[in-house]
N, C-alpha and C positions, 0 to 999 in steps of 0.2 A: 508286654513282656516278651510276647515271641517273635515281635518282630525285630527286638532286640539281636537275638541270635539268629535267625535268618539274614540282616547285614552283617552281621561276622561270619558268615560263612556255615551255619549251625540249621536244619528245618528243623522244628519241634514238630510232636505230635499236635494233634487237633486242627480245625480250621476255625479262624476267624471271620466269624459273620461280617454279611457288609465291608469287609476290606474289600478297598480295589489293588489287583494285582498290580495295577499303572503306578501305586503308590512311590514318593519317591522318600528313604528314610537313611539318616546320617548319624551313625554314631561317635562321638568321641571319645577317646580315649588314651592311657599311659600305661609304656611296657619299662618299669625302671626308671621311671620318672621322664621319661623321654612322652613326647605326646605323639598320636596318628588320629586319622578321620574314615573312615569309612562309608560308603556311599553304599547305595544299593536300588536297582529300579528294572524289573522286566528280566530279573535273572542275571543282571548284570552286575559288579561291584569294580568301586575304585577305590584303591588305598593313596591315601595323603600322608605329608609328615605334619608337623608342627605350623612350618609356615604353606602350608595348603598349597604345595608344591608336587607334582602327580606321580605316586609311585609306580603303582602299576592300576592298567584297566582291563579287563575278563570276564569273559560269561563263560568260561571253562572252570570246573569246581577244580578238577588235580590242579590249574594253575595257583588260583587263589588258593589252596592249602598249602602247595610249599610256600609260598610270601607269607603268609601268617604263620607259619611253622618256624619261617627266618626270623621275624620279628621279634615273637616272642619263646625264641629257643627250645621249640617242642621235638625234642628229638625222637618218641616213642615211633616205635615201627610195630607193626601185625600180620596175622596172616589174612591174607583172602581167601575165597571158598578154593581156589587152584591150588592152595597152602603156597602161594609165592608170598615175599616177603614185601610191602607195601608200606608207606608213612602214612604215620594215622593224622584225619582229617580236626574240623574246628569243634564237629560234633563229640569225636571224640576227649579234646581240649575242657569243653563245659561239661561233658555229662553228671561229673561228679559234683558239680556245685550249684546243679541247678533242678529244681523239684516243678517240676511242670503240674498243672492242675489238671492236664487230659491224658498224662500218662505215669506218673513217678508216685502215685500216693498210694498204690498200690504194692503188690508181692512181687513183680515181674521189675525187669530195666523197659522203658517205655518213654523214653525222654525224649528220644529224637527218629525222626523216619531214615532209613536206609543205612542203620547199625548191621544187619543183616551181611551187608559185602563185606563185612569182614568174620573171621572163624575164632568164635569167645573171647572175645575183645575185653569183656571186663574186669575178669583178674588181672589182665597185665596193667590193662587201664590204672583201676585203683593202686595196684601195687607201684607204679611210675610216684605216682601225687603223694603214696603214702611213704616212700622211700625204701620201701624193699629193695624196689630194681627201680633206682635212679635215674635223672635224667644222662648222670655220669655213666651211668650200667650202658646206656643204648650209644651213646657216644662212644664210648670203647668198643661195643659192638661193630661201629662203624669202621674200628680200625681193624678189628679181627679178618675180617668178613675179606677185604684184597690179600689180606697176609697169608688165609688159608688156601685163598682161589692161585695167586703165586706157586706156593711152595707147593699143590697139588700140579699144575704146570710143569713146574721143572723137576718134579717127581717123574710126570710125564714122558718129557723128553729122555730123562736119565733111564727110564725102564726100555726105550724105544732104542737110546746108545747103548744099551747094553748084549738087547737081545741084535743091533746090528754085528756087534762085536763077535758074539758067538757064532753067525751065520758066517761071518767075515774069518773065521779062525776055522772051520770046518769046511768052508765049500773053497777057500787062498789056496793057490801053492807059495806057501814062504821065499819057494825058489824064484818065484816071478809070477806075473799074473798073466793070462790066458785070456782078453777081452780082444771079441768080434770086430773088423771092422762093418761088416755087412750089416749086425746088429745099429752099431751106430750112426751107417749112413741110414736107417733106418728112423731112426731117433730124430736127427734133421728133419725128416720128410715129415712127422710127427708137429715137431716146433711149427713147421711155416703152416701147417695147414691150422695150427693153434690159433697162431697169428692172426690168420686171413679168418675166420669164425669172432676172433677179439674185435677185429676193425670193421665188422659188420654192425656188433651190438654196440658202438660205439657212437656211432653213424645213427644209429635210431635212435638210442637214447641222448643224442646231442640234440636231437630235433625235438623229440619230447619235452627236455628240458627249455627250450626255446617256446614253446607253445605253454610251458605250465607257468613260466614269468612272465610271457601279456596278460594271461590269465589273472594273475596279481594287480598285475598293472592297471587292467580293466575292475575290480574290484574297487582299489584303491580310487579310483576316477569315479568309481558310484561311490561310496562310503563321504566321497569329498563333497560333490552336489547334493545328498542327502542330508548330510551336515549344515551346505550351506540356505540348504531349504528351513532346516530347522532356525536358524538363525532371522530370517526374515519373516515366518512364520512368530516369533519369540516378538519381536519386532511388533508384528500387528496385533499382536494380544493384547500387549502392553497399550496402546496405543488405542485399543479399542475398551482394556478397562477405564482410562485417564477421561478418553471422551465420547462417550456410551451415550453421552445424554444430548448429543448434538443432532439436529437433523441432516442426514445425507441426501444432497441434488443430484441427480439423473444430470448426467454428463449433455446426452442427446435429446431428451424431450422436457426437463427442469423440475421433473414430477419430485416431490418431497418424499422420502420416506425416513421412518423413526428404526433404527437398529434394536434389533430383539435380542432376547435372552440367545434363540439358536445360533446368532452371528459366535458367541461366545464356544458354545457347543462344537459346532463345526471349528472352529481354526484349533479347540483342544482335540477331537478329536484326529484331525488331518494331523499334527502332533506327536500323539501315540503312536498311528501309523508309520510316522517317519522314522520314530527311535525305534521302534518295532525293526523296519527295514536296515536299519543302522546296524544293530544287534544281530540279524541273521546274516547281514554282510559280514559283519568281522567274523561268523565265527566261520562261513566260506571261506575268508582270509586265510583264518589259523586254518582251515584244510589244505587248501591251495599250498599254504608255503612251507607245510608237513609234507606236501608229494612232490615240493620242489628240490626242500635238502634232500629226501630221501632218495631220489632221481641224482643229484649231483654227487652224492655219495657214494652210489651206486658206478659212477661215471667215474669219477675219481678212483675208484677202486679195480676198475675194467682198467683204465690207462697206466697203472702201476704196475699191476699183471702185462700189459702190450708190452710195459715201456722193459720190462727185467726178460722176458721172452725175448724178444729183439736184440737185445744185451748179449743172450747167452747164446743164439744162433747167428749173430754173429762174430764170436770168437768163435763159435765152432765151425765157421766155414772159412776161418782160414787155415794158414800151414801147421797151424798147431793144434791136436788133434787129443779129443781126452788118451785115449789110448798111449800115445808118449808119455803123458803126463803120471798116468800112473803105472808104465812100466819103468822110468826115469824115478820115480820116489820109491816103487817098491813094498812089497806088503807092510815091511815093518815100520815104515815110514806110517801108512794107514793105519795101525796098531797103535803107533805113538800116537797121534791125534787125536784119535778115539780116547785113550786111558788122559789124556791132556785134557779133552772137553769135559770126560768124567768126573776127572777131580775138581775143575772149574764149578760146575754144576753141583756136586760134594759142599762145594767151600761157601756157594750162594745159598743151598737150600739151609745149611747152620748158622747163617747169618740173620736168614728169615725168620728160621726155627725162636733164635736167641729172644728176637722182637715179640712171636707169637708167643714165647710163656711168660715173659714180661704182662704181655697183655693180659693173658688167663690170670695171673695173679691178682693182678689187681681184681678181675672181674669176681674172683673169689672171695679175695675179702671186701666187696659190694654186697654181696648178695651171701653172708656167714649168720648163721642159724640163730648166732648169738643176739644181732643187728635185727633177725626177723621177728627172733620168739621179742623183744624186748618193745617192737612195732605194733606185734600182736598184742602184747600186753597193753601198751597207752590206748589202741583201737577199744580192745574188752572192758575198761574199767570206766572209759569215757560214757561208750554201751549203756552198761547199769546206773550209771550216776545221771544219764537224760533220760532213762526211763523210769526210777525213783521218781525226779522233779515233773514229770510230765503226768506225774498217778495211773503207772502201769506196775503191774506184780513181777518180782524180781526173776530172770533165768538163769539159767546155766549157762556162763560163758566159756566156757572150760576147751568147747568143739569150734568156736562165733571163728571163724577167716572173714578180712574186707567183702568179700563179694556173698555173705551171706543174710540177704535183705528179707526181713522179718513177715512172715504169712501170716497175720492176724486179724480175723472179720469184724465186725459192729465197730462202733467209735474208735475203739483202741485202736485199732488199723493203721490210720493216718501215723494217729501219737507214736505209735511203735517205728513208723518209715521216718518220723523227724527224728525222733531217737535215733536212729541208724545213722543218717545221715550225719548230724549233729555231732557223730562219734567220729565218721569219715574226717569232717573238716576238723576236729581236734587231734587227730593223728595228721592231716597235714601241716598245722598247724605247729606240730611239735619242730623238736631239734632237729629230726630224719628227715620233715616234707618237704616236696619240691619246690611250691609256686605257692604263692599268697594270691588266690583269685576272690572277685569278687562271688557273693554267696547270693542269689534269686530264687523268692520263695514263693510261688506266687499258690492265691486262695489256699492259706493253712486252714477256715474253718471246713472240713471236708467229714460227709457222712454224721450229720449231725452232734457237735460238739455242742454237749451243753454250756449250762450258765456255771458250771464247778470248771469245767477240762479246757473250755474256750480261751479263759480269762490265764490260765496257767502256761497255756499254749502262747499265748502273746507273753508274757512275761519271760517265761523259756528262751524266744527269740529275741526280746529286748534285750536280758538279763545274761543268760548264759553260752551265750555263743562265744566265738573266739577273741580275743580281743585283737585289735588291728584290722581286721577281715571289714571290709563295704556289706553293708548287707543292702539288698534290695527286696520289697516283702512290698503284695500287691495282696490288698486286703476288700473284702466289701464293706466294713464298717471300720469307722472310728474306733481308736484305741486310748487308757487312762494312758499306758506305759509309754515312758520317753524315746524317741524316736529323733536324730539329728533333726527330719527335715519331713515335712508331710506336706503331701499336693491332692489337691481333694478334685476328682472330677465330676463335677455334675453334669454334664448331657452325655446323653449316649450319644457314642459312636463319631466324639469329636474331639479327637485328646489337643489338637490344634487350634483354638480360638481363632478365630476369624480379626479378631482384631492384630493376630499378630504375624497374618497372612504374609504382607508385603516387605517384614523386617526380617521372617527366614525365606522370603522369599529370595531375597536382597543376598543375602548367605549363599544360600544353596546355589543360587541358577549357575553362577560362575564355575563350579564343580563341577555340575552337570554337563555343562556344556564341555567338558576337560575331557569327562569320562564316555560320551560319546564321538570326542573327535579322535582319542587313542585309537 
């Protein structure tokens, strides 16, 4: 179950005994009926489509959460402990529809590791899936968010035109203007030495940039021989499991010897090591070519500054001089232009203005009290009605909000967290909810559920859950109650038969090999 959501980009609580972290795991799956594939190995993940064509490869999480965020249209945004404004991750995607056995059957949120980076995630969380503040709400948010940083902009500049104006009306002579030439040759002497400090930094950061692109280059040349090591390495394994049982002659003396288990060992191990080395390369890559745009941008931004400098000292070193220019137009001329930009900037910020209450409207009626209390309502009565059928004594739902997850000790405990839950997915469930996700339940019998609450407990889950909703429910015993699909494991610690080693072998390796040569 957990390594389910660790490939989608999700860590649960707990550790799993005896996994090895080398493990390589591929989930499938559909966002809209459209299919993708997911990989995962060493902290690394790749995303496929349908026909196992290579989306994107990353061992960076912000990467891989925006592309699952695109996928499947998760537009929720949070705050971080900075209270800056961030998109929330695949953790917070599942939390709601997944009951983990090492942290969710409890009183607390305990779902997944590293909820923490972001500042009370859960209300908004729930209220996204349960349709308070939709995924429509954050999308519009997204449109608010430039319209307001705009129209404070040009608020901006219109306070800065203004208070020029007033300097410019109190220090003028209307009769004509009174500007230095000695100030201006002044000013000149200013520009060229701008200049010559600009064409310095220019000069070093050109060379920088030149040294942080072999740098790449040199990367790219390891990441490529490491690859190609892996490939002839892939090569001998194969080759040594086919014909393991042959004897090997001694090239130089003819001495016979029988190939052992460690021949096997060593070429997996030498292996690991590679995609191990593969992985820490690319993500020097993603450094390297983060300090290269950030270098060329830098560079690009120095040469645009030179290139308008240079512009403007040279019209001012010829015969035309600012001084003509604005004793020839005159204060009142400067007066017009000033109350001319005014209006202009006037005419734009109500144009803005128009867009942003547009936008606020809508957002209001998203998120209207009428829409919330009536959300509240299907959550509260779902409530009482899974914890009637579950044989827990009735509460007061009168105060219950989504994010208020039930503290109750001895057996009832768990009953009460499925109850809760149970209610969650029936309010998303409704006409308001967001997403139809699949529902993971894994070990409901928790804190000793007897031979009366056990058997109620599985019929609850078979019986009264949402309809349409995939359920997935990892159980330690056999159940009477109907179930689509049951897979029974018996040996520990091998959900993979051996017998069907070389058929997902045959699958998988083609992937693998995609998502280490990205």
């Amino acid at each position: 179950m957990k390594t389910l959501f660790l490939t989608l980009g999700a860590r649960p609580s707990g550790k799993l005994a005896q996994w090895d972290e080398h493990t390589i795991s591929l989930v499938r799956f559909t966002v809209d009926e459209k299919p993708y594939s997911a990989l995962r190995q060493l902290g690394k993940r790749a995303l496929f489509d349908g026909n196992n064509n290579l989306l994107l490869a990353t061992g960076e999480h912000e990467v891989w959460s925006k592309a699952f965020a695109e996928i499947t249209d998760f537009s929720l945004t949070l705050s971080n402990k900075n209270s800056e404004t961030v998109s929330a991750d695949p953790a917070c995607f599942f939390v709601p529809f997944y009951i983990n056995q090492d942290g969710s059957w409890q009183s607390s949120w305990n779902t997944f590791v590293g909820m923490q980076r972001f500042k009370a995630p859960y209300k908004s969380i729930l209220e996204y899936f349960a349709g308070i503040k939709p995924p429509e709400y954050y999308k519009l948010l997204e449109d608010k968010i430039p319209l307001v940083a705009q129209i404070d902009e040009l608020k901006s500049e219109r306070r800065v035109l203004r208070k020029a104006k007033e300097r410019l009306e109190k220090s003028l002579d209307r009769s004509g203007p009174k500007l230095s030439s000695d100030n201006f040759k002044e000013e000149i002497e200013s520009l060229i030495e701008e200049v010559t400090v600009l064409n310095e930094k220019q000069e070093k950061m050109r060379d920088s940039n030149v040294r942080q692109n072999e740098m790449i280059e040199s990367i790219n040349q390891q990441i490529l021989l490491a690859n190609e090591a892996l490939k002839v390495h892939e090569l001998d394994f194969k080759y040594l499991q086919k014909e393991h049982s042959e004897i090997i002659s001694c090239p130089t003396c003819g001495a016979e010897h029988a190939e052992s288990f460690f021949d096997f060992l060593s070429y997996t191990e030498d292996a690991r090591v590679l995609r191990e080395l593969v992985i820490q390369l690319q993500k020097d890559k993603t450094k390297a070519v983060s300090q290269y745009e950030n270098t060329r941008s830098q560079l690009n931004e120095l040469s645009s500054n030179y290139r308008n400098i240079s512009r403007i000292l040279e019209s001012r070193r010829g015969d035309l001089v600012f001084n003509d220019v604005i004793q020839s137009a005159g204060s009142e001329k400067a007066f017009e232009a000033i109350s001319g930009e005014e209006k202009s900037l006037d005419e734009e910020i109500g144009v803005l203005q128009g867009k942003l209450d547009n936008v606020e409207t809508q957002l209001d009626q998203l998120v209207s009290k009428k829409r919330s209390k009536e959300i509240l309502g299907i959550f509260r009565e779902a409530y009482s009605s899974a914890r009637h059928k579950l044989n827990l004594l009735p509460v007061e739902t009168k105060r219950l909000n989504l994010a208020s997850r039930p503290d109750l000790s001895g057996s009832g405990g768990p009953r009460s967290v499925l109850a809760y839950y149970a209610a969650l997915w029936q309010t998303c469930a409704s006409q308001w909810g967001a997403v139809g996700m699949p529902i993971v339940i894994d070990s409901p019998n928790q804190q000793g559920q007897d031979d009366i609450n056990m058997p109620k407990v599985l019929s609850f889950i078979s019986r009264d859950l949402p309809e349409g909703m995939q359920i997935l429910i990892g159980s330690e015993g056999d159940t009477e109650f109907a179930f689509d699909k049951k897979f029974h494991l018996d040996k520990q610690y091998e959900l993979l038969k051996k017998e069907y080693y070389e058929e997902i072998d045959a699958e998988i390796e083609p992937l693998v090999e995609m998502m280490y040569q990205e």
